[in-house]
Structures are given as structure tokens and as C-alpha cells.
N, C-alpha and C positions, 0 to 999 in steps of 0.2 A: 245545812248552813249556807253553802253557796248558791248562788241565781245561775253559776255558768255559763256566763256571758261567752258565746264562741266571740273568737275574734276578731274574724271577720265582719260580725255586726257592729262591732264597737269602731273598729277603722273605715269603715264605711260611713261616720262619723266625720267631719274633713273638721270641725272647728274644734279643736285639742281640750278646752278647756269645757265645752259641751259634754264629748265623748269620755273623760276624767268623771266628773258630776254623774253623768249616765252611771261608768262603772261603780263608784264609792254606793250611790243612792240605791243602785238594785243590790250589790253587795251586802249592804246594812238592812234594807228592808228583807232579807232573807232569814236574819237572826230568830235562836229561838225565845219563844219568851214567858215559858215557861216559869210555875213559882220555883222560887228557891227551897229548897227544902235539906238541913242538914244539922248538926250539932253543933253547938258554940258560934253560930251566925246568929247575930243582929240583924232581926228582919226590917225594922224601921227603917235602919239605915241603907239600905237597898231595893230598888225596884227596874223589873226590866225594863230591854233599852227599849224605845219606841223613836219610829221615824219622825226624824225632825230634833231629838235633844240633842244638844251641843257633845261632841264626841271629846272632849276634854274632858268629860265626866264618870267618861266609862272606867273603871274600876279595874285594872289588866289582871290584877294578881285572883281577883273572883274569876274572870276569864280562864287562867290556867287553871283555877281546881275544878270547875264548871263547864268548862268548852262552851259554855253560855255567855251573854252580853247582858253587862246590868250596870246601872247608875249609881254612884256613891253620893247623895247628896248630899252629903257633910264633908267633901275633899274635892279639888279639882286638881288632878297628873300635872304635876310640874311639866312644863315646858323644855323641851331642849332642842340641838341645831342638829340640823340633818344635813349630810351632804350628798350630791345622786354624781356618782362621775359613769358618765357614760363613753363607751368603747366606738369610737367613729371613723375606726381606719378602716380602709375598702373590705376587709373581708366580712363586715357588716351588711355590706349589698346582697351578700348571698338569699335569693328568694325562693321562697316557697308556701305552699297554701296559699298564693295568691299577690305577697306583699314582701317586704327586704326587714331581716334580721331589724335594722335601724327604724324601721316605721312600728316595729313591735315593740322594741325600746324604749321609743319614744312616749308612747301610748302608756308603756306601763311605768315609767318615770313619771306621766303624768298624772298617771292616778294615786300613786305616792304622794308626791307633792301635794296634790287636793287634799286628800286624809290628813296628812301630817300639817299644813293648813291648817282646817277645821281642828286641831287637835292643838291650834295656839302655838305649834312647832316653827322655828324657823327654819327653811329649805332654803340650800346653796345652787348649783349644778358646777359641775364641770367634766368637759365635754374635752375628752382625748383623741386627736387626729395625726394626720400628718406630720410628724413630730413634735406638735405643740401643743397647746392649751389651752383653752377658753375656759374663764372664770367667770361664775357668779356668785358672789360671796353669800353665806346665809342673813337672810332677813325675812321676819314676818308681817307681812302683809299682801291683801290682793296684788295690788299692784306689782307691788315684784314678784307675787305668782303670776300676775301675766306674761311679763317679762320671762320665767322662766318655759312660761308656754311658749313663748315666740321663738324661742331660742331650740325648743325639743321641733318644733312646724318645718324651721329653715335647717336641720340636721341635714349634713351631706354627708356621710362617707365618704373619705379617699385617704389614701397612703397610707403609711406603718403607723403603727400603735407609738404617742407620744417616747420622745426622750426626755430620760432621768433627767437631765439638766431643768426641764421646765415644770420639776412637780414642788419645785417651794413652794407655789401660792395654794394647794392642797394643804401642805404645815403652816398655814398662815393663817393659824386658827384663833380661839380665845384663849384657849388654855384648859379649858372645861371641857367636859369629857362630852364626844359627840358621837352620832351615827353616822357610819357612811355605809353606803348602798353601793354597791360596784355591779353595774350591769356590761355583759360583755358576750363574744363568743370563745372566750381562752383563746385566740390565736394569736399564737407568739414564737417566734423563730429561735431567739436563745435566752426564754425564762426570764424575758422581761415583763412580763407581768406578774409571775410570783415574786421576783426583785422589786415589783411597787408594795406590795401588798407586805412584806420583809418591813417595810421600810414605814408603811403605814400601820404595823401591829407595834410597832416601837411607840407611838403616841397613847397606845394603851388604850384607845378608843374602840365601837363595841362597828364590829365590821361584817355585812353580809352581802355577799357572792351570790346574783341570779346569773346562771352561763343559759345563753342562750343556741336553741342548736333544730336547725331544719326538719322536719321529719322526714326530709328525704335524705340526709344525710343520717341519720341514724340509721335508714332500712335501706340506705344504694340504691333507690326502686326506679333506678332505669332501665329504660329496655335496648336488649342488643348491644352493640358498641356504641360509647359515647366519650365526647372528650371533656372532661374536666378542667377545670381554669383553675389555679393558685390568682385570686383576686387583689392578693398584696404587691404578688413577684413579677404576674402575668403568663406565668411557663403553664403550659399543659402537656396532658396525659391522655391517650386515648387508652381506653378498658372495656372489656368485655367484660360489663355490672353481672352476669348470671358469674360467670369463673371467676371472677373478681368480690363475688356478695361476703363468701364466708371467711378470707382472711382478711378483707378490709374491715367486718363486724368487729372479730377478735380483736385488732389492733385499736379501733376505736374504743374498745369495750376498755382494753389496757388503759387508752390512755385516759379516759376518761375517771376509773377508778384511781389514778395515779392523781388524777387533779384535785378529786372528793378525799383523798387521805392527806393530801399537802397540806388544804384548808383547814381540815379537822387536827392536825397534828399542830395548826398554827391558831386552833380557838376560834376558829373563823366559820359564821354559818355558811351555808353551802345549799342552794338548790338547782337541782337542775330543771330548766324547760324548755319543750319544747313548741316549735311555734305554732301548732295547733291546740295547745291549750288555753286553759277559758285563765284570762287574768284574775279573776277571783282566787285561785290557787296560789298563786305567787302574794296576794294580800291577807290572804290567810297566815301564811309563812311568816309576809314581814309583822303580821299583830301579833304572831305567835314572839319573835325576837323583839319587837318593839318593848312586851312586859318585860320577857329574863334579863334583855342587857340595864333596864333604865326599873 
């Protein structure tokens, strides 16, 4: 199903909204297309998807019995508001494979938005830094998808992860039930980010969780001593990564499982990735939540 776009090729890409189009268009043109074949389906009223139809049309709930992509030409998917809040305090700088936690965010926020776009969606952003907040309210159209491109291009990390005080305008919604997308790397000193996420399962809206996470942080693959930075705090650590590899695994392994049970214990989808994986895995996920929540 997936083209497997490494990522590298895709951020190699410098104009956002190019690179976006890139990932959806190879994405889509990987679909199988295959007849349908099954009991109590109506074949008339479906055929597979083929590059270039309008993706408002695709059919989700034939998606999840099918893992296939087909057309309903007698329906087009209601519309609804998406919000993408992306995580922009300094511990995003953290890089690896080449490029910063935030420049991968960026990218795969963007190829969200395009999909959800094409798909008649309205797409918001807001963008969590240094204790504050950058808003851009949902609307559908180019335009304010460019806009929202511009906004993911000029992404800077620095400081801590926003404070509570500044998350009204996240509640400053229709009233209809929306999607939000929380792309992040979970770095949080006392459980301020599951205290947003508390606070945003109360609006009863359909919420999923990409953590984003280095793959040299997942495998420690440095050599000999080396010093580590806390990119929030600024304190460092010098460690011996070989004596150091298998209790810092364990405890990541902890917390990490502690994060994926919080989510699930609060209805909230949950993927993890890392940043050498191909974006198509993460748009697979969100089409897979795009049918069950809406």
C-alpha cells in the first residue's frame, strides 16, 4: 500500500507545499486497485480509487473492511475541522538522520493538511513554544493552506512547552466535534502535557498522538563517552553510551510504555515514530482514525 517515501528525500524538498503534494500524490498512487469482491456490496456504486479523483469521495468505512481505496459515487464524506498543534519548545531541535525533530514535524503536518485539504477539510495549526501560542484558526481553502505552510517553513523551536494560561484559543472552537492531531516529542518536566491532553479529552473531540523520537535516542548509538544536553534546561551529562546503553533502554522502554497506556486509558490514538521512518506510515494511521473517529 505504501510508496515509502524515506525522508530524507522528501525534506530534501525546501518548498513545503511541493514536498506535501510529493508525499499525498506518491502515497495515493500506491493504492491497491483491485475489484471488490464480497457479499451484500453494491458494486455499482463503487469503484476503485484511481489518481487524480477528488479524495472527498473515498468511501473510509469500505477502507476499513477492505484495507483497499474505492469511490462512493453516490456520497461525498462530510467535511469536518482539523486542528494540527505542533510541540515547538527547544527539545524539538534534537537531530538525527540528518535534520531536527521540528523540520520532520513540519513536513508531516504538512502532508496532513494537504490530504485533509483535498478532502474539503478545514485545517487550523497551532504551534506550542516558549510558553505561548500561535493560532491559526481552521479554514478551508488554498490560501489559508498556504498560510499554514508558511507558518510550519518559519518553525523555530526554543523554550518550554506552552503554559496552561494560553490554551483558550485551542477551546475556541465551533462547538462541533473536531480532530486534533498532536504532534510532539512527549517532553515534559511535570505532566504538562498529559494535563493538556486531560483538558482537551473534556471537549469530547476525536484526538491523535504522533510522539516523535530520534533513532538515536531510542538505540544511545554513540560511541565511547559523550555528553548529552537537556535542550530545554541546558544541563548536561557526560556518559559512557556502551555502560550506559542497557539501563537507559530499560527506562526509556518504561517510559515510553507509561505514555502509550496514559493515551489509551484516555481514548486517545497513539503512534509512535521514529525519524527515520517513511511519512506514509504516519498517513496510513491518521486514514486509519480519520474513518473510526468521523
Amino acid at each position: 500500500m505504501s510508496t515509502l517515501l524515506d525522508p530524507k528525500t522528501v525534506i530534501a524538498i525546501k518548498n513545503l507545499q511541493l514536498a506535501a503534494k510529493t508525499v499525498i500524490d506518491g502515497f495515493m498512487s500506491g493504492v491497491n486497485k483491485s475489484t471488490i469482491k464480497g457479499p451484500g456490496m453494491e458494486f455499482s456504486q463503487y469503484r476503485s480509487y484511481q489518481p487524480g479523483d477528488d479524495l472527498r469521495s473515498l468511501d473510509w468505512k469500505m477502507f476499513a473492511r477492505s484495507d483497499r481505496y474505492y469511490i462512493r459515487e453516490s456520497e461525498v464524506e462530510t467535511s469536518i475541522s482539523l486542528r494540527f498543534l505542533v510541540d515547538a519548545s527547544a527539545s524539538m531541535n534534537h537531530e538525527d538522520n540528518g535534520y531536527k525533530k521540528s523540520i520532520y514535524a513540519a513536513y508531516l503536518t504538512a502532508s496532513l493538511a494537504y490530504l485533509a485539504n483535498l478532502q474539503g477539510d478545514a485545517t487550523g495549526l497551532f504551534v506550542l513554544q516558549n510558553g505561548s501560542l500561535f493560532s491559526l484558526m481552521p479554514r478551508q481553502s488554498m490560501q489559508h493552506l498556504n498560510r499554514l505552510f508558511y507558518q510550519l517553513e518559519n518553525l523555530k523551536p526554543e523554550g518550554k512547552f506552552t503554559e496552561a494560561v494560553n490554551y483558550k484559543e485551542i477551546f475556541a472552537g465551533t462547538g462541533k466535534r473536531e480532530l486534533l492531531v498532536f504532534i510532539t516529542d512527549f517532553y515534559e518536566e511535570n505532566g504538562e502535557i498529559l494535563a493538556l491532553l486531560d483538558q482537551l479529552s473534556t471537549l469530547k473531540h476525536e484526538i491523535v498522538v504522533f510522539q516523535l523520537i530520534g533513532k538515536n535516542e531510542l538505540e544511545l548509538d554513540f560511541a565511547g563517552y559523550a555528553t548529552l544536553e537537556d535542550l530545554e534546561t541546558g544541563q548536561t551529562i557526560q556518559v559512557n553510551a556502551a555502560q550506559a546503553k542497557k539501563i537507559y533502554q530499560q527506562k526509556l522502554n518504561e517510559r515510553l510504555a507509561y505514555i502509550k497506556t496514559q493515551l489509551l486509558d484516555r481514548q486517545i490514538f497513539y503512534r509512535l515514530i521514529s525519524m527515520d521512518q517513511p511519512l506514509d506510515l504516519a498517513l496510513r494511521d491518521f486514514l486509519n482514525q480519520r474513518m473510526k473517529g468521523f
